[in-house]
C-alpha positions as CSV (number, residue, x, y, z in Angstrom):
1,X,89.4,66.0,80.7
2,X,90.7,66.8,77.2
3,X,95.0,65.6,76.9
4,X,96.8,67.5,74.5
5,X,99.7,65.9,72.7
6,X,102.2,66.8,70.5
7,X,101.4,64.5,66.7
8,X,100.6,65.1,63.7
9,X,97.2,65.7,62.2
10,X,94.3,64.2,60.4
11,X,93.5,65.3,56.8
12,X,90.4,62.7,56.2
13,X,87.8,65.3,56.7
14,X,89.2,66.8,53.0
15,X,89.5,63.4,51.1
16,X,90.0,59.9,51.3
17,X,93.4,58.5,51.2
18,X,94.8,59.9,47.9
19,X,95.4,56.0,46.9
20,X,92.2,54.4,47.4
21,X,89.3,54.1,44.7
22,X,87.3,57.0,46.5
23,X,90.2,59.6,46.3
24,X,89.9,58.8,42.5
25,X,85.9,59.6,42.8
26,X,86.1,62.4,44.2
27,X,87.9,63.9,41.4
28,X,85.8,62.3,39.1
29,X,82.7,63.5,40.3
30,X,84.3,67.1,40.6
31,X,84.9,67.4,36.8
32,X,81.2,65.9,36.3
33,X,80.1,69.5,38.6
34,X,82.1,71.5,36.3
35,X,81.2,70.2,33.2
36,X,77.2,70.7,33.9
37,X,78.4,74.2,34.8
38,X,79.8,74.8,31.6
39,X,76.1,74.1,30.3
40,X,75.0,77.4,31.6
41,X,77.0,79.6,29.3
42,X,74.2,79.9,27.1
43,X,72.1,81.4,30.1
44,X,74.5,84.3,31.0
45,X,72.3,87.5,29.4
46,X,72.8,91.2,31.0
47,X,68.3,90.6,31.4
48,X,68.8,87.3,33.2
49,X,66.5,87.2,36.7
50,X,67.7,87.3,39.8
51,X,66.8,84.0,41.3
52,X,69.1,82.3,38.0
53,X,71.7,84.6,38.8
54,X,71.8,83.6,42.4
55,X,71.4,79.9,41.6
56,X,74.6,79.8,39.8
57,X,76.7,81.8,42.4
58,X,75.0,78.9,44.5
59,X,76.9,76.4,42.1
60,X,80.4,78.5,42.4
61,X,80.2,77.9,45.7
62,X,79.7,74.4,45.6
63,X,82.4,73.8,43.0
64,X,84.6,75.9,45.8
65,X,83.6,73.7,48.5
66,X,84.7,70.5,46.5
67,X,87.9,71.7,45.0
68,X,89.1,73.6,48.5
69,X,89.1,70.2,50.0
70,X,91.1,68.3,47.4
71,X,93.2,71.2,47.1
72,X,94.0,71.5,51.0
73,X,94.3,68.4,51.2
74,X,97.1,68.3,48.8
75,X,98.7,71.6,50.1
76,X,98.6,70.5,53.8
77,X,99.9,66.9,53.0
78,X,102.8,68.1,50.9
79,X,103.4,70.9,54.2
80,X,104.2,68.2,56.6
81,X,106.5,66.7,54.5
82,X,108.0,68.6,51.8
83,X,110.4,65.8,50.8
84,X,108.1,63.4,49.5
85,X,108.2,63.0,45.9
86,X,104.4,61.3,46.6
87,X,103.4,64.3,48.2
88,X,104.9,66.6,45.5
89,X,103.6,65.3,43.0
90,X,99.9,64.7,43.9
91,X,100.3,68.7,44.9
92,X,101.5,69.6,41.1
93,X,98.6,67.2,39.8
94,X,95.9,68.3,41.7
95,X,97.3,72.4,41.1
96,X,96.9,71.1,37.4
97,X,93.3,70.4,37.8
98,X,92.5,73.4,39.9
99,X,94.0,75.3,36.7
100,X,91.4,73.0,34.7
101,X,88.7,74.2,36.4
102,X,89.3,77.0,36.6
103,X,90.0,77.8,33.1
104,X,86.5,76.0,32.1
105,X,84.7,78.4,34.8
106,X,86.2,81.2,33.5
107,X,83.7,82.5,31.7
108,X,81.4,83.6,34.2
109,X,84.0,85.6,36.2
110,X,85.0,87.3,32.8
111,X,81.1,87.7,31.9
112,X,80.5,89.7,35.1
113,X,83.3,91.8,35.3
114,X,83.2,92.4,31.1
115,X,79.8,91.9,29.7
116,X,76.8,92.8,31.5
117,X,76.0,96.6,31.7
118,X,76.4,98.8,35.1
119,X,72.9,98.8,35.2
120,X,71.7,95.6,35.2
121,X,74.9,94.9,37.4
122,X,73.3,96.7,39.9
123,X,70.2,95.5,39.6
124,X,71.9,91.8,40.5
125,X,74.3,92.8,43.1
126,X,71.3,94.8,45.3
127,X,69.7,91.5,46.2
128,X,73.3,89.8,46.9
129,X,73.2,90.2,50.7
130,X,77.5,89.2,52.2
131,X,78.0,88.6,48.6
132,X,77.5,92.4,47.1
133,X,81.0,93.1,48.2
134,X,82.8,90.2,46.6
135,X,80.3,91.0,43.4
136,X,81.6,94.4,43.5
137,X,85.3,94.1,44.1
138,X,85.4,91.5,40.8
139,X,83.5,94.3,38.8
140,X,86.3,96.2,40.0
141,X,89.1,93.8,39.0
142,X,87.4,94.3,35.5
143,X,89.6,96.4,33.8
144,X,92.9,94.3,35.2
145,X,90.7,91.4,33.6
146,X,92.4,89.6,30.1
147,X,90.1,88.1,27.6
148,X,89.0,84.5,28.6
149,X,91.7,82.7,25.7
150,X,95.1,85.0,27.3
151,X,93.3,84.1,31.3
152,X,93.2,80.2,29.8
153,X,97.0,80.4,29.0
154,X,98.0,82.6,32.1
155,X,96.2,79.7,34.5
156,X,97.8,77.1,32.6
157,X,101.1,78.6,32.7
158,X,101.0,79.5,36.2
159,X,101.3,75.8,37.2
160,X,105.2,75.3,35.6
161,X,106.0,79.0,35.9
162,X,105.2,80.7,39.4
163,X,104.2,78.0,41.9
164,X,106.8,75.7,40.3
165,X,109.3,78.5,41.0
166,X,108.0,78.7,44.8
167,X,107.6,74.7,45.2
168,X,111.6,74.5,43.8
169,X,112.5,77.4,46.2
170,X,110.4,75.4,49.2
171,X,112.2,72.4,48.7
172,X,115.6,73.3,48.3
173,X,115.4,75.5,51.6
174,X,113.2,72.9,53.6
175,X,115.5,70.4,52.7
176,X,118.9,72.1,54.0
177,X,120.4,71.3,57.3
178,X,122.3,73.0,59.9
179,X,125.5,72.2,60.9
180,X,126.2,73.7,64.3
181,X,129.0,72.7,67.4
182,X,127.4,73.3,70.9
183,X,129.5,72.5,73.9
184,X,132.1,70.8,72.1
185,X,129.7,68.6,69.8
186,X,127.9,68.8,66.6
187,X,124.8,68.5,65.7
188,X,122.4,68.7,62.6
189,X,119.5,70.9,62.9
190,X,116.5,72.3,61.5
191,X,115.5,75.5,60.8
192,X,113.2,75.5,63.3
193,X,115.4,74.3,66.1
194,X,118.1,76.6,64.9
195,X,115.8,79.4,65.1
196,X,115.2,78.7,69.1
197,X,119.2,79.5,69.8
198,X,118.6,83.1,68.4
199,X,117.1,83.3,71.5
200,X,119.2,82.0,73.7
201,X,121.0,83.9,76.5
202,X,124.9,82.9,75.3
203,X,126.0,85.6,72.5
204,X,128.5,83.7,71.0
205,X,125.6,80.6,70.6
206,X,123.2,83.5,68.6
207,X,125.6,84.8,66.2
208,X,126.9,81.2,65.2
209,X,123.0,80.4,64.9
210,X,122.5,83.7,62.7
211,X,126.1,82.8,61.1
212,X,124.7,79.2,60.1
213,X,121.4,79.9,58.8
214,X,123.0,82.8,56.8
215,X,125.9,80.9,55.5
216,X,123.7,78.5,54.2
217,X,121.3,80.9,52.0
218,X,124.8,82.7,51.2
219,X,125.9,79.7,49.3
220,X,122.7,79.2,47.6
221,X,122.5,82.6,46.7
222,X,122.8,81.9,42.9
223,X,120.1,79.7,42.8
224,X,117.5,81.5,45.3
225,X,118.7,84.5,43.5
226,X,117.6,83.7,40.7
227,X,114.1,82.5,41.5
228,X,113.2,85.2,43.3
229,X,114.3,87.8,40.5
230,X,112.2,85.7,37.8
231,X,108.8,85.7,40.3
232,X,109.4,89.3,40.2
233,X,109.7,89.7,36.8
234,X,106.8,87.5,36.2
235,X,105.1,89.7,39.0
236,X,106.0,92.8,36.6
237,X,105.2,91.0,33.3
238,X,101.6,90.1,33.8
239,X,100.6,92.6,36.8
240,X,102.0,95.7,35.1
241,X,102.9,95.2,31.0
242,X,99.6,92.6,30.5
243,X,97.2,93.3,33.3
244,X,98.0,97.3,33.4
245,X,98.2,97.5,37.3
246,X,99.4,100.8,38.1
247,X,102.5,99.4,40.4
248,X,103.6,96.1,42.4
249,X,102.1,97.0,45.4
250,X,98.8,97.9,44.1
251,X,98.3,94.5,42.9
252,X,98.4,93.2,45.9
253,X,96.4,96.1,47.4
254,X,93.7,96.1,45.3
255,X,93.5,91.9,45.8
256,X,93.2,93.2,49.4
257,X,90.4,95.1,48.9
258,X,92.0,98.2,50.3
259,X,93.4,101.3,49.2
260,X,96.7,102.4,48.1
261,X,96.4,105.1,50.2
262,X,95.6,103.2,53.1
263,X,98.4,101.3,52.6
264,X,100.8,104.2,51.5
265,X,99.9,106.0,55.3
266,X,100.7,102.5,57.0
267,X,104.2,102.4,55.8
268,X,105.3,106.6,56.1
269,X,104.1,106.5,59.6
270,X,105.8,103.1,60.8
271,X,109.1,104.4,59.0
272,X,108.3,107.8,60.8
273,X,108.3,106.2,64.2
274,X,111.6,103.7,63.6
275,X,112.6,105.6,66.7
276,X,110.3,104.0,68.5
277,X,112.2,100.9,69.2
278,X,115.7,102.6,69.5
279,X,115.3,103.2,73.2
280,X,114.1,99.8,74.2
281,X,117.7,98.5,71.8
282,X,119.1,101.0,74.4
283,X,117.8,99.5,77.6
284,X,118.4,95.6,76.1
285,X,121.9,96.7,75.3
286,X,122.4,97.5,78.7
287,X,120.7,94.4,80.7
288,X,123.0,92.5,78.5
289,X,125.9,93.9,79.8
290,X,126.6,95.5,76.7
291,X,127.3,99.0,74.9
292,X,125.2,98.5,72.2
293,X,122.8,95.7,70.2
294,X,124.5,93.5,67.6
295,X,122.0,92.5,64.8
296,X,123.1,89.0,66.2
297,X,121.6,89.9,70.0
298,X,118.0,91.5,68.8
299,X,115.6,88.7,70.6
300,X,118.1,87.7,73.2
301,X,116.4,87.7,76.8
302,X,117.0,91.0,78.1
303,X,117.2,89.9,82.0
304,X,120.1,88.0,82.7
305,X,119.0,86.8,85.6
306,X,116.0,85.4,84.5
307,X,116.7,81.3,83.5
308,X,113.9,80.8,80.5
309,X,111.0,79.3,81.2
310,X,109.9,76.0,79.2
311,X,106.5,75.3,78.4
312,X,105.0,71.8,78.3
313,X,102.6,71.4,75.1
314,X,99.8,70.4,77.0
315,X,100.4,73.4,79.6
316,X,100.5,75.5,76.9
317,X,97.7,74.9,75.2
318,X,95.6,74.9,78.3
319,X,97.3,78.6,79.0
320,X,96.6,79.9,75.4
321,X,92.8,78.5,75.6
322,X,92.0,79.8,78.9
323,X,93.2,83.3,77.6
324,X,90.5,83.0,74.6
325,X,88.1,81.9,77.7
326,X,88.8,84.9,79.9
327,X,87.8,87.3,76.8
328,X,85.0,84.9,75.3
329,X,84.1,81.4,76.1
330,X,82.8,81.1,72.3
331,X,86.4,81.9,70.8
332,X,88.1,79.6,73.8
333,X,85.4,76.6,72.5
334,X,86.6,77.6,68.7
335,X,90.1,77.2,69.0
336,X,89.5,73.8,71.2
337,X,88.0,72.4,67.9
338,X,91.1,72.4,66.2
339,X,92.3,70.3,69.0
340,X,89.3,67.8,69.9
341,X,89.3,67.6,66.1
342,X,93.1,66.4,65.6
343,X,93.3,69.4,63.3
344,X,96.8,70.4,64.3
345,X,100.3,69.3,63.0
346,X,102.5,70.5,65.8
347,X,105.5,67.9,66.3
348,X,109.0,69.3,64.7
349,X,110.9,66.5,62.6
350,X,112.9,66.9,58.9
351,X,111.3,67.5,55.7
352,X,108.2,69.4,57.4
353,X,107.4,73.0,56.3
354,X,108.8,75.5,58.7
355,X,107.2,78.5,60.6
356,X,103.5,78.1,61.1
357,X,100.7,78.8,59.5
358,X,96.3,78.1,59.4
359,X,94.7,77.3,56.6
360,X,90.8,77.6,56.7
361,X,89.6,74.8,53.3
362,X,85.9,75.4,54.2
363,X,84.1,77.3,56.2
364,X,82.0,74.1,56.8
365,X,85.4,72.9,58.3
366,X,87.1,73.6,61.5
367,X,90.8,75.1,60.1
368,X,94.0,73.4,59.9
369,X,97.2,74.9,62.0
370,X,100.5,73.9,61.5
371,X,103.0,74.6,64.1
372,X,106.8,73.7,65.0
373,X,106.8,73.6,68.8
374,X,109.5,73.7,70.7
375,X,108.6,74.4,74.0
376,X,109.8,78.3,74.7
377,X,107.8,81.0,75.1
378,X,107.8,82.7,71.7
379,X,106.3,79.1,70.6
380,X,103.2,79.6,72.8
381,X,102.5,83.0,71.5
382,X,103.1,81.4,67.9
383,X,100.4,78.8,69.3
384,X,98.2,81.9,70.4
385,X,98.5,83.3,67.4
386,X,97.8,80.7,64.7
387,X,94.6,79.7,66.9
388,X,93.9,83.3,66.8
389,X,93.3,82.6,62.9
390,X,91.4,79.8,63.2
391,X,89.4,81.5,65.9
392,X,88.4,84.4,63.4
393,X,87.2,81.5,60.7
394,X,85.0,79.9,62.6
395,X,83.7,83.5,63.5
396,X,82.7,84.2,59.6
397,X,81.9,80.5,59.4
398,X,78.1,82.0,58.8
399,X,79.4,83.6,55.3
400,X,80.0,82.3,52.1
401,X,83.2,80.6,50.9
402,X,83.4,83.4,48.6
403,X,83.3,85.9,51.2
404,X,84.5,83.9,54.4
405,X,88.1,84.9,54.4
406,X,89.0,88.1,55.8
407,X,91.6,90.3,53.2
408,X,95.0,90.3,54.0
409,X,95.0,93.6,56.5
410,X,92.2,92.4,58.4
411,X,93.4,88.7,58.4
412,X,96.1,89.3,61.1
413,X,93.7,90.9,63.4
414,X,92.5,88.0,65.5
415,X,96.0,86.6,65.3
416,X,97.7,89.3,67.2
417,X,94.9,90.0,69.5
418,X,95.2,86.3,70.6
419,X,98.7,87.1,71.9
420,X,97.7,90.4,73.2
421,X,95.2,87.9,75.4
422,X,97.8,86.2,76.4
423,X,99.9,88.7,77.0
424,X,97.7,90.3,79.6
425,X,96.9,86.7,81.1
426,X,100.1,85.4,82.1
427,X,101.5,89.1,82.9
428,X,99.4,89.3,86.5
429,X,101.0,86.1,87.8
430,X,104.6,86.8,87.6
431,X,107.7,88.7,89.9
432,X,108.7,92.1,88.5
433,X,112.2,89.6,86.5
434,X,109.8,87.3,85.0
435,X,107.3,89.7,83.7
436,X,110.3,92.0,82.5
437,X,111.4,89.5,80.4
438,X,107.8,88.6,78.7
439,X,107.4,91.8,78.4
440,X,110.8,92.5,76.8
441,X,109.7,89.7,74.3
442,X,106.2,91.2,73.9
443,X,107.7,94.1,72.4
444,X,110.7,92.0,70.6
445,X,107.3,90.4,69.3
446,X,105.6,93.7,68.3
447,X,109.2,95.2,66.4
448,X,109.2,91.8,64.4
449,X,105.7,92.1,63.5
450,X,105.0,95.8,62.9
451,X,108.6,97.5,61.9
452,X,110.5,94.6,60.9
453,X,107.0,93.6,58.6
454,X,106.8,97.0,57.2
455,X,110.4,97.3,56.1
456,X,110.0,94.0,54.4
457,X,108.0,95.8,52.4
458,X,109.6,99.1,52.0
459,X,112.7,96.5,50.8
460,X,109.9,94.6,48.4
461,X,108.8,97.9,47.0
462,X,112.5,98.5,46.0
463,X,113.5,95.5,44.8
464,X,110.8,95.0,42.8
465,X,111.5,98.5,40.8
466,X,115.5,97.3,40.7
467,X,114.4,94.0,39.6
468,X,112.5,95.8,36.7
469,X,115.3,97.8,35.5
470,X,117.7,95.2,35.5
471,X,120.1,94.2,38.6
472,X,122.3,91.6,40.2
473,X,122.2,89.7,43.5
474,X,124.8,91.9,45.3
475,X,122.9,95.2,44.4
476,X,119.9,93.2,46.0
477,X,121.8,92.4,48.7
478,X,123.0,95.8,48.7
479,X,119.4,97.5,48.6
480,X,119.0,95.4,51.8
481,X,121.4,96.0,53.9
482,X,120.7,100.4,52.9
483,X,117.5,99.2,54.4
484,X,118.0,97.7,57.8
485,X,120.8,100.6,58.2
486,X,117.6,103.2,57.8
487,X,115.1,101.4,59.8
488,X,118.3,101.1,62.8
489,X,119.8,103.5,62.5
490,X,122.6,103.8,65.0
491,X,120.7,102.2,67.5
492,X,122.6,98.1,66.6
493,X,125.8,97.0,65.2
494,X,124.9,95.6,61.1
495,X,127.2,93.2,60.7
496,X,127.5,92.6,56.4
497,X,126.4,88.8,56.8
498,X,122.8,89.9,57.0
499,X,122.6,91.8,53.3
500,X,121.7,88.1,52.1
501,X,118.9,88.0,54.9
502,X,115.9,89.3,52.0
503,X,116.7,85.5,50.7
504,X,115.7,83.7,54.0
505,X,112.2,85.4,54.3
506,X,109.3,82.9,52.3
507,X,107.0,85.8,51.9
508,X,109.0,87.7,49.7
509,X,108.4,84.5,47.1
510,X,105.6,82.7,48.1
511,X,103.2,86.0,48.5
512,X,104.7,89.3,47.5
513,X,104.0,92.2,49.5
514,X,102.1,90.0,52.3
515,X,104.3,91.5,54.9
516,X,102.2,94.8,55.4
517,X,99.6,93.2,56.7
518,X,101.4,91.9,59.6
519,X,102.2,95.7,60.5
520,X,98.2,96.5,59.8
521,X,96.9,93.7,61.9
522,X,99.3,94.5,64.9
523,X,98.3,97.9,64.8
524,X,95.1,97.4,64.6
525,X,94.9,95.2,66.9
526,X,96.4,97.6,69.9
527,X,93.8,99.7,68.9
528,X,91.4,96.9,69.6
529,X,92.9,95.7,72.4
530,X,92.7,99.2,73.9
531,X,89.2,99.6,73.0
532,X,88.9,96.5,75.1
533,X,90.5,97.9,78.0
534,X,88.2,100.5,78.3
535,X,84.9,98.8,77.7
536,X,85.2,95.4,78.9
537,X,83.5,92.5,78.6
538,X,80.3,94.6,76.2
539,X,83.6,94.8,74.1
540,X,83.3,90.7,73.1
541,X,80.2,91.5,71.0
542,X,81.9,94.0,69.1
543,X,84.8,92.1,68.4
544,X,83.1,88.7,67.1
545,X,81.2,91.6,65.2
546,X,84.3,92.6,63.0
547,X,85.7,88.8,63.1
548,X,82.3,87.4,61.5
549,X,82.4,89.6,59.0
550,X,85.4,87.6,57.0
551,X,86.0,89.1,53.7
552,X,82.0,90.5,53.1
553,X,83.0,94.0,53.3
554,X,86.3,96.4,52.3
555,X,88.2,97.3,55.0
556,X,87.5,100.8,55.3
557,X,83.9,100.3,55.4
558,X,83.8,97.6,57.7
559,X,86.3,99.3,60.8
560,X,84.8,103.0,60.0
561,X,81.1,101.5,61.6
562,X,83.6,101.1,65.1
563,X,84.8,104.5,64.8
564,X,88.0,103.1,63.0
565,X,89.9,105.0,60.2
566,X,92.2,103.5,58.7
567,X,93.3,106.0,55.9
568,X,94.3,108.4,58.7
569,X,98.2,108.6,60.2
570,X,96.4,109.5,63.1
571,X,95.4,105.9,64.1
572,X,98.3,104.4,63.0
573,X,100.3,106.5,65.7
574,X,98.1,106.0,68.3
575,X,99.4,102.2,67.6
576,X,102.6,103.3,68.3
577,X,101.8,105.6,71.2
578,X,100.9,102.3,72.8
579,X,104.2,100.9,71.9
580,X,106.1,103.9,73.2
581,X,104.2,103.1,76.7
582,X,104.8,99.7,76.6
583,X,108.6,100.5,76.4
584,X,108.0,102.9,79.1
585,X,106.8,100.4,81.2
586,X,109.3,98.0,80.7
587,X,112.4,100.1,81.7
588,X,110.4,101.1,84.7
589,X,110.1,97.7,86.1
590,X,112.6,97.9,88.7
């Protein structure tokens, strides 16, 4: 029988140790690949055959495969510790050479989208199989496209401008510790264990947690202030004055593959129902013995009487796989990889990358997951979650690398369904007080990822504009705050400490406009969970249907097949006419 234990993971499936001779080859025999690509420049014509064409995507996707590895390797070793000047700086070197390459490869993405006629175009792409979509969506990047010298010096640049900006904001905020007295003595935490009190069921013990981790961004403002204003601006410079994108958003929408309108629907109907959530504040208010939410008390336990329960590892992973099992043995025997694999990072300790993440490298390659566990219950749904990712690569592990990764709305899909499993796993085996408080943390679960997500962005949207025009911290700060004020309402207390809040959230600098798709996947994933309900077990075929599918088609197209659209408010509310029942539900439970 399989042990599960908390450690860290294995990276040598990417790359040798990045010391030894073969590290060194590796790299070597990379640039050789690239340089005999360069060779067929001279065979790019709009007349060239098929079977040539299709050889050299063949190549693009080997060159993919090789420098995916080195560069996840890199990226993941730097994640679990961010304070190594080793790790940082094999990270900026081995960004540097995926600059290189991709500067000298260039030239066939700008000969596609640039120089070959629609008709011949077509002619190529109607053969292309998976691959007609990503063939089609860079024909469509065309006109955002630069010529290859101004792409050259944009790559290059990128490598001290933009990701230096987010590596300096990483490791100044990985780095800080938290200072905080419980019962008398002090101790020095990390974010992640400081995170965990939020939760915890004295009040005074959250707000000096919230009052901590605030305090500390508060007097770092200047700095984190200033790098997120200047990856906005760079946003601005080179998506809208150079690139001619039409707004901030729509850059990241059409890198999504998805339309503005889609995207625009998402966001009025989840500001729409705000309401939603005021009447489950309400009832938490009340089963904490209190007249109404602080900011300070929004993911306390709601029931009082119930003592939290704690979660081994090992019990938890068993409880998050049989879930997968209960739904599909082949997306229970996916996730297990990642374990039986040792391709998990999931102890807590200084300098490591908070929050959790997967990162697929390959689709030849089980995915890496990176977790801070704890031992609570919101750190098995995390678990759930994450796996839920890797569960959804190894599902378009039949597609190309160029295609194998789902778009941004679609990529949270398998995440949040995982918990939804979960969810309705561990719900039949509890007493009316335990299942009222997992339930009360379901939907603490489902504001934080669908509201709380899409106001992110309604703030992003804002800030970016204000940014553009010319601002200061405190009007940032300002902007904030007039947002969480419109998505509450008067349903919590706002207390002014959390106006420096926008500061604390990664996304916002590592990924702009990212935080919509947490709202899309969530909602689309009640839709498919309710789909579920109603069709049972023939509803697993369906499912790995839409999963294997990765990033081969645009959304639209790919969920209207199901009977799925997405540019209509109606599905979006029927998401949250699930909510609304959910909340239903939970102030029923006697």
């Amino acid at each position: 029988m399989q042990m599960y234990k908390q450690g860290r993971w294995s990276l040598s499936e990417l790359a040798s140790d990045h010391k030894s001779p073969e590290f060194a080859k590796q790299i070597t025999r990379l640039e050789a690949k690239v340089k005999n690509f360069e060779r067929i420049k001279s065979a790019l014509k709009p007349t060239i055959p098929s079977k040539d064409f299709y050889r050299i995507i063949h190549h693009i996707e080997d060159l993919a495969e090789d420098a995916s590895r080195l560069g996840g390797y890199a990226s993941l070793l730097y994640s679990s510790d961010t304070q190594s000047d080793e790790a940082t700086s094999l990270l900026t070197k081995i960004s540097k050479l995926g600059s290189e390459i991709e500067n000298k490869t260039l030239f066939f993405d700008l000969w596609w989208k640039r120089k070959i006629d629609e008709k011949n175009a077509t002619r190529l792409m109607k053969d292309a199989g998976s691959l007609y979509e990503y063939l089609r969506h860079k024909r469509l990047l065309a006109k955002y496209s630069l010529s290859e010298p101004e792409e050259k010096i944009i790559n290059t640049l990128d490598v001290t401008g933009s990701t230096a900006l987010v590596k300096l904001y990483d490791k100044i905020t990985n780095a800080f510790e938290y200072i905080i007295t419980i019962n008398g003595k002090k101790k020095k935490l990390t974010r992640e264990q400081l995170s965990v009190l939020v939760r915890s069921t004295n009040p005074s013990l959250r707000k000096t947690a919230y009052q901590t981790l605030l305090g500390r961004f508060s007097s770092n403002k200047g700095v984190l202030g200033e790098i997120y204003q200047n990856l906005v601006l760079n946003w601005k410079d080179e998506g809208i004055e150079i690139r001619k994108y039409s707004s901030p958003i729509s850059i990241r929408n059409i890198g999504n593959d998805v339309d503005d309108k889609t995207t625009q629907t998402l966001l009025d109907v989840c500001k729409k129902n705000s309401s939603v959530f005021y009447e489950f504040f309400s009832f938490k208010a009340k089963s904490l013995g209190l007249k109404k939410l602080r900011r300070y008390d929004l993911y306390a336990p709601s029931a009082k009487k119930f003592k939290e329960k704690n979660y081994t590892y090992e019990n938890a992973t068993k409880l998050v796989l049989d879930s997968l099992n209960r739904f599909s043995p082949t997306l229970s025997e996916f996730a297990n990889r990642v374990f039986s694999q040792n391709h998990i990072d999931s102890q807590i300790r200084p300098g490591k990358r908070d929050g959790a993440f997967c990162s697929t490298v390959s689709p030849k390659l089980t995915p890496y997951v990176l977790v801070n566990y704890a031992g609570k219950s919101k750190d098995v749904f995390t678990l759930a979650h994450e796996l839920g990712h890797a569960v959804h690569s190894q599902a378009a592990s039949k597609q190309s690398i160029l295609v194998s990764e789902a778009p941004l709305p679609l990529a949270e899909t398998a995440s949040t369904f995982s918990e939804l499993l979960l969810y309705d796993n561990i719900s039949h085996q509890m007493a009316d007080t335990e299942k009222a408080a997992i339930l009360s943390e379901k939907i603490d679960d489902i504001y934080a990822t669908v509201m709380r997500q899409a106001f992110f962005t309604i703030f992003e949207v804002d800030a970016h504009k204000q940014i553009a025009d010319g601002t200061t911290i405190e009007e940032l700060s300002k902007t904030y705050m007039k947002n969480l004020k419109t998505q509450f309402a008067n349903s919590i207390e706002l207390s002014d400490d959390f106006a420096i809040e926008w500061s604390c959230i990664p996304h916002f600098y590592h990924t702009p406009f990212y935080c919509y798709a947490y709202s899309f996947g969530n909602l689309l994933s009640l839709s498919l969970f309710q789909m579920y309900q109603r069709e049972g077990r023939q509803f697993e075929k369906t499912y790995i249907e839409i999963l294997a599918a990765g990033g081969s088609q645009k959304p639209e197209t790919l969920l209207s097949q199901y009977g799925i659209d997405i540019s209509s408010a109606k599905f979006w509310q029927d998401g949250f006419d699930y909510i609304r029942s959910q909340v239903k539900e939970l102030i029923m439970i006697k």
